[in-house]
Every structure is written in structure tokens, then in C-alpha cells.
C-alpha positions in Angstrom: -14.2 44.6 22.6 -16.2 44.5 26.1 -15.3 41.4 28.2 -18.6 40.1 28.3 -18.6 40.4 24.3 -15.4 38.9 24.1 -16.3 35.5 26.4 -19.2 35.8 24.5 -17.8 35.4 21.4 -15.3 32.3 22.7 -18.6 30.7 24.2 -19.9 30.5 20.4 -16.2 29.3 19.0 -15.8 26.9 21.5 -19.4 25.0 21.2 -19.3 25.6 17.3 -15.9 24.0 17.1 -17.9 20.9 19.9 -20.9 20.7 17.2 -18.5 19.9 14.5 -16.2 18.0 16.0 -14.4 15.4 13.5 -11.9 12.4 14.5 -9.6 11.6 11.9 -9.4 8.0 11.8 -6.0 8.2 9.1 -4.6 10.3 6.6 -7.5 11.0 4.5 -10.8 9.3 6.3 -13.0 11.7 8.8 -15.6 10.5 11.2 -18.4 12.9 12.6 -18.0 12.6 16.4 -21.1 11.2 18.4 -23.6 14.0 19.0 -22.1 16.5 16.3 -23.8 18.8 14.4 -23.5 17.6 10.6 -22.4 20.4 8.1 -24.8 22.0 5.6 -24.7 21.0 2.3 -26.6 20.6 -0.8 -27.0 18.2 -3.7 -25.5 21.0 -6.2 -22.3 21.1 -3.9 -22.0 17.2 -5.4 -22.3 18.1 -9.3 -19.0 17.7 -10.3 -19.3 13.7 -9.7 -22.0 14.0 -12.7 -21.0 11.4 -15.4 -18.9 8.0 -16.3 -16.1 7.6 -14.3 -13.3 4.3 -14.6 -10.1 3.0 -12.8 -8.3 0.1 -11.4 -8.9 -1.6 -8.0 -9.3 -5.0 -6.2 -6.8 -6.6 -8.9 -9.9 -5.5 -11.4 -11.2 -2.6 -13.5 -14.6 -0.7 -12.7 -16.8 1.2 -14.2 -18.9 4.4 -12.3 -21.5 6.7 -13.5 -23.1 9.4 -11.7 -26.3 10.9 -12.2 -27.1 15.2 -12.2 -28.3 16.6 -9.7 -31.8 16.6 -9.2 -35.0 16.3 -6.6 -32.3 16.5 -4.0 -30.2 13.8 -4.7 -27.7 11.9 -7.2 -27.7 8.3 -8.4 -24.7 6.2 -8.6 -23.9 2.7 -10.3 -20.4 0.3 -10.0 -19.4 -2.3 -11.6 -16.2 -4.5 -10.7 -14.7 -6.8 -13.5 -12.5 -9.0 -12.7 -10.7 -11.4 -15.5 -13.5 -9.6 -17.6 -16.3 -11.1 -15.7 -18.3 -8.6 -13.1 -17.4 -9.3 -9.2 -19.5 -7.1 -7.6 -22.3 -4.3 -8.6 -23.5 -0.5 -6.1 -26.2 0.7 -6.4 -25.6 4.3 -4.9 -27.4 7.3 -3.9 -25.8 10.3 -2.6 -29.3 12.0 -0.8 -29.7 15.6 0.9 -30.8 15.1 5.0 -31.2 17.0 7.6 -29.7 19.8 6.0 -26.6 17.9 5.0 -25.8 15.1 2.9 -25.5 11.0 2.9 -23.9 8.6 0.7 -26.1 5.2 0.5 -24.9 2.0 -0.9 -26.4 -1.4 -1.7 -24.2 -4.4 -3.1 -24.6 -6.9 -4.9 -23.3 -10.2 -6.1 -23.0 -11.0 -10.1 -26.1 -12.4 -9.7 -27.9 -9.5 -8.8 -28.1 -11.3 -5.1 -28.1 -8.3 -2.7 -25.5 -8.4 0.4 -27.2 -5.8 2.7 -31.1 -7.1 3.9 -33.8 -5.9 1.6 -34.5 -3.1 3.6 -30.8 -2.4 4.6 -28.1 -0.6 3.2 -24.9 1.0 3.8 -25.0 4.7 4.6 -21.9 7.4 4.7 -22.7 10.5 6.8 -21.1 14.1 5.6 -18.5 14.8 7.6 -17.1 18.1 5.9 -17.0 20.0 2.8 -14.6 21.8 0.6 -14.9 23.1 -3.0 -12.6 20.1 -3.9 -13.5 17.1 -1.6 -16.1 15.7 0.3 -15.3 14.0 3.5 -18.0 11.5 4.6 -17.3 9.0 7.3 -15.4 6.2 6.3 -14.8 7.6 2.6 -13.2 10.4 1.2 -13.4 11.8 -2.2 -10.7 14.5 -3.4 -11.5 16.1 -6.6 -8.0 16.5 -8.4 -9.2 18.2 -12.0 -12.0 18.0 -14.2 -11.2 15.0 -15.1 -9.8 13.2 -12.0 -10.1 12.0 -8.8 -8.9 9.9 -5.6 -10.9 8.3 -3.7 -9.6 7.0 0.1 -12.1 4.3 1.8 -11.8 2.9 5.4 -11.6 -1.0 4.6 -12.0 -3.5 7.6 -14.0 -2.8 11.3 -13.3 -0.6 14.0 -9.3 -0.8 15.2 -8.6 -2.8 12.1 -9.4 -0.4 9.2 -7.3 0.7 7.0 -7.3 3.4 4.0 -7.8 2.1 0.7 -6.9 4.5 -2.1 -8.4 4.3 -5.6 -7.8 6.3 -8.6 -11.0 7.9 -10.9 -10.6 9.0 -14.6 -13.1 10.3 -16.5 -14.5 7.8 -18.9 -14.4 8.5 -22.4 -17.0 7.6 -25.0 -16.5 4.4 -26.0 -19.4 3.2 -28.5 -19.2 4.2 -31.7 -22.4 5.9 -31.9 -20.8 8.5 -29.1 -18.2 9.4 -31.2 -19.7 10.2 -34.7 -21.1 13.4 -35.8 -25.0 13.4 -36.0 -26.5 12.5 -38.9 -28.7 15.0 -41.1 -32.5 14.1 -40.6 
């Protein structure tokens, strides 16, 4: 390899690794350094999210269901009992943008009463992407099998956060209708 081909080729590595740069902020969270280029991704690279989900967490149970893909993004709803009486509700969208993808949540109180301002809400940026986990900034999911999955989120503000790790199950069909064979027309 010529010498202007190799320090060519180190000039590409070098701003390539710069575009993508990535802070770890602890074990399992990722933040997209300032000025980084985000990584490609599509809405299909998300399918495996599709469908009722459940776990423990916040001294409660909750419930998760996930959308297929389709027109470029996934939609998500949470539900957090506590004592048997809902705590909190998300409304979630997982969207493509700019090539790459974002996580987009509003809460909500029992109520219905949103947290965020109408127009607000909270938004996770793609930070990296394997065939088993997608790393956005500030939550991390890790696809374990088919039918499981951890999920780490940074709780708290700036110095202060720390990871929060929650366990995901596949749901199971629960109503009786779900579980009986059809019946003949």
C-alpha cells in the first residue's frame, strides 16, 4: 500500500471513528457525543420489539405492547400498576430520522393528565446498533431470546444518573377468547 493511500485510509478511520463518537455514561447506557454523526438504521431493524411485553419495576408490575413496523415507525404503550391501580401511562413512538432512528415518549398521570407540555415530549436519539440491542441515549435495550429482554435506563440528571435495569418477558395470552380454538362459522 502507497503512503499516500495508507494516510489516506487512517484519515477516513480516524474522522469515521470522530463522527460516531459515543461516551459511555455506565455499564450499559451510551450517549451520542455533540456533533456526531448518528448511525443508520431502519424501522425493520426494530421488529423484534413487535408485541405484548410484561415485568416488574418501581415496586409495580407493567404492561408493554409494541406495534409492527410500518410507514416508518413503531408505536408503543406502558402501563404501571401499582397495588393494582395504574401509576403512570407512555405513550411511545420509536420513529425513523434523518437516516437513523428516535425513541419518543409522552407520560402521563392515571388521569390521563400529560407530564411533558402538549407539544413536548421526551425523545431518545440512536446511539448504536447491533442485531441484539439498540443503544439510544439514556436507554439501552438488550434483546436476550425471543422471548426476553433487559432493558437499562439512565434515571436522575446529568452527574446524578444512575442505570436502572428492568426485566421484559413476553406476555402471554391472557383472555380467554386468545386461548380457544376458533369456532366453525
Amino acid at each position: 500500500m502507497s503512503r499516500a493511500t495508507n494516510l489516506l485510509l487512517t484519515t477516513c478511520l480516524l474522522c469515521a471513528a470522530m463522527a460516531t463518537a459515543q461516551t459511555r455514561r455506565s455499564e450499559n447506557i451510551l450517549s451520542l457525543d455533540e456533533d456526531s454523526v448518528r448511525p443508520a438504521a431502519s424501522i425493520e431493524d426494530m421488529a423484534w420489539l413487535a408485541g405484548s411485553w410484561e415485568g416488574e419495576v418501581f415496586g409495580g408490575r407493567f404492561e408493554e405492547v409494541w406495534s409492527e413496523p410500518s410507514g416508518g415507525t413503531m408505536m408503543g404503550m406502558f402501563k404501571l400498576l401499582q397495588d393494582g391501580e395504574p401509576a403512570f401511562y407512555e405513550l411511545q413512538l420509536i420513529v425513523e430520522e434523518e437516516g437513523s432512528l428516535s425513541w419518543q415518549v409522552k407520560h402521563f398521570n392515571p388521569d390521563f393528565e400529560a407530564w411533558e407540555e402538549k407539544p413536548d415530549y421526551v425523545s431518545f436519539r440512536l446511539v448504536e446498533i447491533t442485531r441484539d440491542a439498540a443503544y439510544f441515549a439514556g436507554m439501552t435495550l438488550k434483546k436476550i431470546d425471543a422471548d426476553s429482554l433487559q432493558v437499562f435506563l439512565a434515571m436522575g440528571h446529568g452527574d446524578e444518573a444512575h442505570e436502572a435495569e428492568v426485566s421484559y418477558r413476553r406476555a402471554r395470552p391472557s383472555h380467554p377468547a386468545e386461548q380457544s380454538p376458533p369456532r366453525p362459522d
